[in-house]
Each structure stands twice: as C-alpha cells, then as structure tokens.
N, C-alpha and C positions, 0 to 999 in steps of 0.2 A: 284169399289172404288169411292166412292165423291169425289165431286169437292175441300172439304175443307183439303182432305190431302195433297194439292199439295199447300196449302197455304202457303202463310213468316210467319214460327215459329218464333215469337218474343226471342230476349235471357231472359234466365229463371233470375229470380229476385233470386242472390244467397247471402247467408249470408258474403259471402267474398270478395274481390275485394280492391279497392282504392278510395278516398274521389278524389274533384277536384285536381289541383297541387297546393302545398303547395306556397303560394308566390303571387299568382295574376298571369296576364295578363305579368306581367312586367317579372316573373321570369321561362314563359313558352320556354323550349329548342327551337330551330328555326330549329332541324333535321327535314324532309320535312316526316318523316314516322310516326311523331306524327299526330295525330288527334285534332282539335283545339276545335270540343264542347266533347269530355271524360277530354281535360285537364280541361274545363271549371266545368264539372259536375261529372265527376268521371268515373270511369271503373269497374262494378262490370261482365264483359263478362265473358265467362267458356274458359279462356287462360292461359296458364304459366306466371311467372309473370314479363320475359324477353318483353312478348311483351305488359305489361301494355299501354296505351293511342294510344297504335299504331293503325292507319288505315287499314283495311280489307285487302286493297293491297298491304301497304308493309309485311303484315305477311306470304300472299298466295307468294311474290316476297322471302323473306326470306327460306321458307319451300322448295321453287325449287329450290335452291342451294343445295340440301341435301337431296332431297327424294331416298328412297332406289327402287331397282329392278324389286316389285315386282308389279302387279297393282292385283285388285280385281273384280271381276264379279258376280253378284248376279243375277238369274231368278228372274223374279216380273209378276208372272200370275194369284197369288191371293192376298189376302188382307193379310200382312204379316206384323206386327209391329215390326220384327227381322229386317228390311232393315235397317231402320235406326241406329239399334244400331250398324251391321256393317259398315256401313258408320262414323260412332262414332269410334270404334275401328280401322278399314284405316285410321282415321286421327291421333289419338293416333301412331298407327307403323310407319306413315309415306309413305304410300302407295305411289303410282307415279301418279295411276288416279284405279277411283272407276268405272266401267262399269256396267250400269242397263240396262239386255235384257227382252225384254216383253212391259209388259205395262210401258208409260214414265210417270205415276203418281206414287210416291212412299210415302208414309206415311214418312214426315219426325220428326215425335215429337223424335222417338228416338235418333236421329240424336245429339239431345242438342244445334243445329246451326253450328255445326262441319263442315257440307256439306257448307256452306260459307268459308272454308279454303284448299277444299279437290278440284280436279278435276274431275268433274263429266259427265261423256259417256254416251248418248243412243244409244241403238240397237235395234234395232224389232225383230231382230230373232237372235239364236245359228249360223247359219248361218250367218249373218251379221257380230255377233264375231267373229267366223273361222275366214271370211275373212281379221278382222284386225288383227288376231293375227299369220296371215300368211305372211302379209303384210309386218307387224313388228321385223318379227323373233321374236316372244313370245312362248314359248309353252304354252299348257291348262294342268294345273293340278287340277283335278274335287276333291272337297272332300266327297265324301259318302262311307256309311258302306253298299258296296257292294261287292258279291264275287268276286275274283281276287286282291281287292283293295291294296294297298302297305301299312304297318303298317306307318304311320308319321315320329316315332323315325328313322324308317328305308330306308326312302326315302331320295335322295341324289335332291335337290329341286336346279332346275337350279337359274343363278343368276338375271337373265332377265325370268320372267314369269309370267303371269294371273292367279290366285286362282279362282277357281269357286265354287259357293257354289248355293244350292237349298233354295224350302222354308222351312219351319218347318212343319214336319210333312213326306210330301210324299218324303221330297228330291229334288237331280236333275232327269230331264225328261229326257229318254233315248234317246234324239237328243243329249243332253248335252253331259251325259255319252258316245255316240259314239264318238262324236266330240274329247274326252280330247286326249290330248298326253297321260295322266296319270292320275292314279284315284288313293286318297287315302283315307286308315281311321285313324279313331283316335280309340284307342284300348278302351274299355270299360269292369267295372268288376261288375255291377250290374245289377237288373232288368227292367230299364229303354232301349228303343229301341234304342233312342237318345239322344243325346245333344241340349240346347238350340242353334239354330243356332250362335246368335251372339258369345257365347262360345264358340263352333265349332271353329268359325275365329279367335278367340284371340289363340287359340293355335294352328292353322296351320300359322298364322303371326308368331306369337314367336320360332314356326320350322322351317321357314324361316330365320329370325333373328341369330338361332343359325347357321346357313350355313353361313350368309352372311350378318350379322349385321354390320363387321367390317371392310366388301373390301372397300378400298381407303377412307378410314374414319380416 
C-alpha cells in the first residue's frame, strides 16, 4: 500500500451543511464546543446537524458518553478499499473503538473522515487482539460464511464484544477464525459467494443493535 493512503483525507465538499453564523462575531454562542473559524466560515462537514460548528473534540467527547458495547476489528493485509467504509459504518452504529490488525496503513478515502470521530486500535497480529480482548473481557465474534458458522438472526451476540471481519474476497485468515469465541454468517440466497464487506458489517452491527441497542439507553 502507498504512502498516500495513509494521508489526511480532506472533508468531501458536500452540497449541504451551514453558511457562517447568522449575526456576526457579536451574535456567536460562547459554548466552549463551538468552533470559532466554521462559525466564522460555515460548516458544510459529513455530521448530524446537532453537532453543526462544533470542534472535533467536543463531538469525539459527546459520542463517549454514549457509545454502545460493541468494538470492531478489521484484518488489513492487503490493499482493501472496504476498511474504510467499515470504519464509516462503526461510526454511524456507534462503535466503542475500531481495531486494525496487520498493516497500520489503511486506505482511508472510504472512511468520509468518519475515522476523525471514531477511536481508532493498532495491532500487528490476531494475536496481539487475543491478547486485548482477553485483557478486557471481550469476546471475538468472527464474521464468515464458513462451515460450522452460527446463522446472525440466530446468534445471541454478547453485550460487550469485538466484531471481526476479513478482507473482501478471501475473508478472515484461519489465525483469525481459530482465535474467535464465535464465528458467524450472514445467510445468503443468490449466486454471489459474498457480500460486500462493508455491507457485511452494516448488518452484523444492526444484529447487534437488535440485542442491545437499548441496554441503559
């Protein structure tokens, strides 16, 4: 992987967002979670619109009062443009922290800039996971369409645990696969092998969500 996937993705220039604040200087809030040059210039970032003009950190401060159980782990051992959209989508669910084992460059254009909101892990090895998610009391629930695997609808998904997911194409590596507490799939009725990965993770998140979307919520 080049050097320039590991670069600051600038935020995408989108048709929506906020003009500067209406008012001037004189009629800018004095909350300390505003941002003083979006008041000054506008906010068109890829954010809800709760956290318009707000500074990086109080949004990343905002989102840990509230993130759910679950954290996500993605292998990165080839050049994979699916990282980032997962990464995209743990920020959408809410993840707790994002773990990249392998290589610590990951392509982030899919990302959207999302990975500036999200908490982000390196590991070098399956191994090194293990270790923290032994550490932590997490279990590993691997997702592939391998035999033995537990159907999704059909797995009872702890409320503290690490999602693992492979690259597109071959999947997870059988360190991975040994390593999991728990392997599952997502059921499929066509002629396709797979799923796009990042798709993959939108619906092993959201069968999460359904467990546990709404403990102490």
């Amino acid at each position: 992987m080049d050097a320039a996937d590991d670069e600051a993705v600038p935020e995408p220039t989108l048709a929506v967002g906020v003009g500067p604040w209406p008012g001037g200087p004189d009629a800018w809030p004095t909350d300390p979670r505003y941002d003083r040059d979006l008041l000054a210039n506008g906010d068109a970032r890829n954010v809800v619109d709760r956290f318009r003009y707000w500074t990086v950190e109080a949004i990343v401060a905002e989102l840990d009062t509230r993130r759910h159980g679950f954290s996500v782990a993605i292998e990165n051992w080839q050049h994979d443009m699916n990282i980032g959209s997962i990464v995209r989508t743990a920020n959408a669910f809410l993840a707790e922290t994002v773990h990249i084992v392998g290589r610590k460059r990951w392509n982030k254009r899919g990302a959207m800039v999302t990975d500036r909101y999200q908490h982000i892990v390196h590991h070098e090895s399956i191994a090194e996971l293990v270790g923290f998610a032994r550490e932590t009391g997490r279990p590993i629930v691997a997702v592939d369409n391998v035999p033995g695997a537990v159907e999704v609808g059909k797995f009872a998904f702890p409320e503290r645990c690490i999602l693992l997911f492979g690259q597109e194409g071959p999947g997870l590596t059988a360190d991975a696969l040994d390593a999991a507490d728990a392997v599952v799939e997502i059921r499929q009725f066509g002629s396709t092998r797979s799923l796009n990965a990042a798709a993959a993770a939108a619906i092993v998140m959201q069968a999460w969500l359904q467990d546990w979307g709404s403990a102490g919520r």
